[in-house]
Every structure is written in structure tokens, then in C-alpha cells.
N, C-alpha and C positions, 0 to 999 in steps of 0.2 A: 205205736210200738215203742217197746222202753228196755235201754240198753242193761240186759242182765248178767252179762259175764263177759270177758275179754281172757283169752288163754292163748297161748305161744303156739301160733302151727307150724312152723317153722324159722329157718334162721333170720328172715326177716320179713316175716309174714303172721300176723295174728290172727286168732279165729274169737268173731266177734256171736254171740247168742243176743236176739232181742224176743222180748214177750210181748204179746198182745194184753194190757190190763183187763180188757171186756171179753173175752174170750178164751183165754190162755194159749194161741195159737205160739209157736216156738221157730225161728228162724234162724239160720246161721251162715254168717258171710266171711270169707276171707279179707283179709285188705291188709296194704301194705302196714307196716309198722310207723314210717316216719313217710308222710305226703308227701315232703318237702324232698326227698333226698330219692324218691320213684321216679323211674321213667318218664311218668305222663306228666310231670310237673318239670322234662326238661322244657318245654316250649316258653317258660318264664326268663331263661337265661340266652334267648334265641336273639337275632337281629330283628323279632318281626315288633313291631312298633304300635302303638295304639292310631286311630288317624287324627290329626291337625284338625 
């Protein structure tokens, strides 16, 4: 799959279209706008620790 369009789905959310080259099949995923600054990326700013 290969990444064909990226457009604003909302205020901080984009909506990503990928193509199938061999196929033309058409997929569409939300995802946050900035990884870095989403919820699921607080666990990097946590106390929990890599081990020793």
C-alpha cells in the first residue's frame, strides 16, 4: 500500500487514503496529526524505566 492523499479530518486528526499499486484497492485511516503530542505516546514521558 502507498500513501495517496493526506486531508484534515478534523481539529487534530487527519484522514490518511492509501492505494494498492497491484490492485487499486483504496483504504482510509484516521490518525492523529502530531504522534508526538497524542495520548498514546504519553507512556514515553512516564517513570516507567527500560530494565538494567
Amino acid at each position: 500500500m502507498m500513501l495517496a492523499r493526506i486531508s484534515p479530518a478534523s481539529e487534530s486528526y487527519d484522514s490518511r487514503t492509501f492505494v494498492c499499486t497491484k490492485c487499486d484497492h483504496t483504504q482510509t485511516r484516521t490518525v492523529a496529526r502530531d504522534p508526538m503530542k497524542s495520548e498514546t505516546a504519553g507512556w514515553q514521558y512516564s517513570e516507567l524505566k527500560a530494565p538494567e
